[in-house]
N, C-alpha and C positions, 0 to 999 in steps of 0.2 A: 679430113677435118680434124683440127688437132686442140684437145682441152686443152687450156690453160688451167694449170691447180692456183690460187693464191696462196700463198704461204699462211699460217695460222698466227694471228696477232693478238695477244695477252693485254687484254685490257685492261687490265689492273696493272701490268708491267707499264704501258701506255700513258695511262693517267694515275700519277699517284693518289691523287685527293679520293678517287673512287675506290682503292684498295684501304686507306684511312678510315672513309666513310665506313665502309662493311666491317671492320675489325672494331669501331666503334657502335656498330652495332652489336655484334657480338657479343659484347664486355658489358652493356647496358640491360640485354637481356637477362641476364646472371646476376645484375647488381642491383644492390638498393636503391640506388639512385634511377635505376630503370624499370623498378616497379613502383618507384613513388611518380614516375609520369602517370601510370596505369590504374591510381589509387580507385581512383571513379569507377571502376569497373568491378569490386570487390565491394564495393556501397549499395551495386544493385538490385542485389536481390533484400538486402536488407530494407530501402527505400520502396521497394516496390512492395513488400509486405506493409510497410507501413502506411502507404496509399492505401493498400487494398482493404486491408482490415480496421484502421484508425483514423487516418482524414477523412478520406472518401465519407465513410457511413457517419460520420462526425457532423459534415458539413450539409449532408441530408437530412440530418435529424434535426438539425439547425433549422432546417427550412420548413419538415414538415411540423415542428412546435406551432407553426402559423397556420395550418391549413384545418380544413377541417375532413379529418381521414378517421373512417368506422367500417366496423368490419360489414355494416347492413347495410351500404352504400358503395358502390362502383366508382365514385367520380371521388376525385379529393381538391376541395378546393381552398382558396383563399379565406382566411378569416382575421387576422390580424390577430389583435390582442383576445380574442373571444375565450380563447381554452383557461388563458392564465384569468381572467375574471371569474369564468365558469368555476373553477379552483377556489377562490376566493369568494364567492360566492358560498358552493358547500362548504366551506369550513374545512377544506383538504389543505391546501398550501400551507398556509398559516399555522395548522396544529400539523403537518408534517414538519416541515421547519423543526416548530418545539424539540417535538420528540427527537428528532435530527440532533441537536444540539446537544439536549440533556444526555441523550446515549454515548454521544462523541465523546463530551465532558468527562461522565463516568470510569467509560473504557479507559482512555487515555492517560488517567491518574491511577488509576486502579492499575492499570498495567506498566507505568514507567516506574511509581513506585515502588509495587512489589519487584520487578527486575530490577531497579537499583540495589536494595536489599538483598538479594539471593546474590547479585553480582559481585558485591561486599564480601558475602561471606563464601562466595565459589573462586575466590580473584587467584588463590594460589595454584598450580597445577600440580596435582599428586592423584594418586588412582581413587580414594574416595570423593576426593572435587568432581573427578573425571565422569565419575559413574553418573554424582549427581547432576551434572550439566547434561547426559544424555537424557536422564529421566524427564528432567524441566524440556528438555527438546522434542519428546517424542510428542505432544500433542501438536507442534508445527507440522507433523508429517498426516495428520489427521486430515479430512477433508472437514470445510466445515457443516456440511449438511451432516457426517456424524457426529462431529459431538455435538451440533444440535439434536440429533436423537438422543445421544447418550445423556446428555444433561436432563432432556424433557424426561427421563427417566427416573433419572435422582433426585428432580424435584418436584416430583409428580406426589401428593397428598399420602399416597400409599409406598413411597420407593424408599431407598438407602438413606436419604440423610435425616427423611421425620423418625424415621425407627430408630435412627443412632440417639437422636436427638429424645426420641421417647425411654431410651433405658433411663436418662438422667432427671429428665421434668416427668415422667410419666408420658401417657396418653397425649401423642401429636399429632397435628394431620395438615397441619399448615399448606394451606395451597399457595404456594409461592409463584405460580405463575398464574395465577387467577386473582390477584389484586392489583393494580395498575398501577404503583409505585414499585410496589415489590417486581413485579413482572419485569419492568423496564432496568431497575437495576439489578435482578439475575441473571437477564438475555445478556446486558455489557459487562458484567464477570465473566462471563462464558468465553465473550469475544474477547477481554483481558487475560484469559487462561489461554486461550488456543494459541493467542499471538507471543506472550510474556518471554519463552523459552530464544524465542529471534532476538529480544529486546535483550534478555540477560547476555548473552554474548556479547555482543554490541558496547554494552557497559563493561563489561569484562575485556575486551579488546581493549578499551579506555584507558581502564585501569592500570593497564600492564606497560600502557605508550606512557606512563606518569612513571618518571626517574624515583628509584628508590631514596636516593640520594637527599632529595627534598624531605622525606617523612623522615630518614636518621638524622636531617640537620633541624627540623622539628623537635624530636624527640630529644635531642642534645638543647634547646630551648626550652624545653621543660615541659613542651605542649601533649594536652591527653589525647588518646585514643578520637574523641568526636571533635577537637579542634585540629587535626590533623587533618580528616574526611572532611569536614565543612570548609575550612579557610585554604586548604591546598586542593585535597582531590576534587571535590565537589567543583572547585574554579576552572579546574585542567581538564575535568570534563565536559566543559562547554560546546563543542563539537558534537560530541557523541550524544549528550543532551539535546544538540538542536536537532540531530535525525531522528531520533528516538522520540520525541513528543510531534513533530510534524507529519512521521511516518502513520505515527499509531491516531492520530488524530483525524489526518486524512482520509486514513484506512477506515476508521470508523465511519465517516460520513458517509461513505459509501457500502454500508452495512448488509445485507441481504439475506446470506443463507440461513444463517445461524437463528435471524429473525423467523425467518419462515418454516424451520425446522423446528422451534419450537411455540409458539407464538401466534405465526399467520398476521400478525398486526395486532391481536386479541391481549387482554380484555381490553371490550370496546375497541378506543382507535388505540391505547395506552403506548401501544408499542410498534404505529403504525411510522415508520421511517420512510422517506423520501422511495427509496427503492421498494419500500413492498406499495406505496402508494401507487408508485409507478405499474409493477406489478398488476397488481389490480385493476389498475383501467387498461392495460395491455388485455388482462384477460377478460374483460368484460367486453371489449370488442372496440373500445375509443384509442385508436392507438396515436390518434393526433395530441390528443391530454394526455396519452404515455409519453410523449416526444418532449413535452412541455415542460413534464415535471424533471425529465434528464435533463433536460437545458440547465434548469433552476438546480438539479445536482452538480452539472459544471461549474457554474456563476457563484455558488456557494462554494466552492473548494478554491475556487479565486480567489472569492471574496474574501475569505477567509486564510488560506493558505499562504498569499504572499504575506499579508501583513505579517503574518505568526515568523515566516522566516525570517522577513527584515528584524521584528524585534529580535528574536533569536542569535541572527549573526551578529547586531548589535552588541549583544550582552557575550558575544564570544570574547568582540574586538575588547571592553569593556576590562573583562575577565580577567 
């Protein structure tokens, strides 16, 4: 019995288009063009985080705002509108809100202004600008639940700032976080301090994107020092204006540690914000009126947040 051998037949010799095909593989693997088929696959861990930690619990909390869920009950059920009446009812919704607002309000001009100003006078780079733009930086790097301790220290009746304040008036003891207007506007200093040192940069990037060339052809116009910064810079920085009051604005609605670090809501509700409200009924065991009052923290930063932009990019296009 005698094998027959086949001779060996080169398939790719055989069929061109198959030797094409694979060298176009090849070439695809290695190129741009052949990882932008694959883009989706480099999304997914990104997408899947974002399920997991941000829509998912989003879209639950969404739901349980309606139910009625306590930490002394097993079952959670259906209630409709009940929690946000219940709100409105005690006189939680309503005067959170306020305080919401006013805090926002505060922060937010307290802090864009002051960082306009520092950013003015830090816009050139040289090693003394340098130093001081780390200094205005380093309370970003702060968490904020310290320098809510650190501040509840300095304005604590017996701390750092009534004793500076007593070498000059005398005898002080001002409790500044024990009166309910004072309190509210110390706690959004604080929050305008921690944040100011992000915003000054910010303006200061601005600054520097604005052609010199405009302020020498100014200044060849006759124009001073503050109609230069009002009628050119202040216009040019329309952009950096709209991030910088929407950021710190937002940022503020959604206020928390710094509250609680110094504060707790107290005096009274004076300085009770949306999140320590929240807060509170989480830790008193209602956590379906915890749910409710996040909702009305999302719906408010809607509510509020796009308008601000539209006007905002408005007055860029304007600008």
């Amino acid at each position: 019995m005698t094998m027959k051998i086949q001779p060996m037949v080169d398939n790719e010799a055989a069929d061109p288009s198959r030797k094409a095909g694979r060298q176009r593989l090849r070439a695809d693997r290695g190129s741009p063009r052949g990882l932008h088929r694959h883009w989706w696959r480099f999304a997914i861990p990104a997408v899947a985080l974002t399920w997991l930690f941000f829509l998912i619990p989003f879209v639950l909390n969404i739901r349980f705002a309606f139910t009625q869920w306590t930490g002394f009950s097993d079952v959670i059920s259906w209630n409709g509108l009940k929690n946000f009446r219940g709100l409105i009812d005690q006189g939680i919704l309503w005067k959170s809100i306020e305080v919401t607002l006013v805090y926002a309000g505060i922060a937010m001009v307290i802090q864009n202004v002051f960082s306009l100003g520092m950013a003015v006078l830090l816009q050139r780079t040289n090693r003394i600008n340098s130093f001081f733009r780390s200094v205005f930086f380093l309370p970003v790097l702060l968490s904020p639940l310290a320098a809510g301790y650190i501040w509840s220290a300095i304005l604590s009746p017996t701390g750092p700032l009534n004793n500076a304040i007593g070498l000059v008036f005398g005898n002080f003891d001002y409790a500044w976080l024990g009166h309910p207007f004072a309190a509210l506007a110390s706690v959004a200093f604080i929050d305008a301090w921690k944040w100011s040192g992000l915003v000054t940069l910010v303006y200061i990037a601005g600054l520097n994107a604005i052609p010199d060339s405009l302020s020498e052809a100014a200044v060849i116009d006759g124009a001073n020092a503050w109609q230069r910064f009002w009628r050119i810079k202040f216009r040019l920085l329309a952009p950096a204006f709209t991030f910088s009051v929407v950021v710190t604005f937002i940022g503020a609605l959604g206020a928390f540690d710094i509250v609680q670090a110094t504060t707790q809501g107290g005096p009274g509700n004076a300085t009770t914000v949306l999140n320590i409200a929240m807060f509170s009924q989480y830790a008193g065991g209602f956590f379906g009126t915890a749910s409710s009052l996040s909702l009305v923290v999302t719906i408010l930063v809607i509510a509020l947040g796009v308008p601000l932009i539209a006007f905002l990019r408005r007055r860029e296009v304007e600008a």
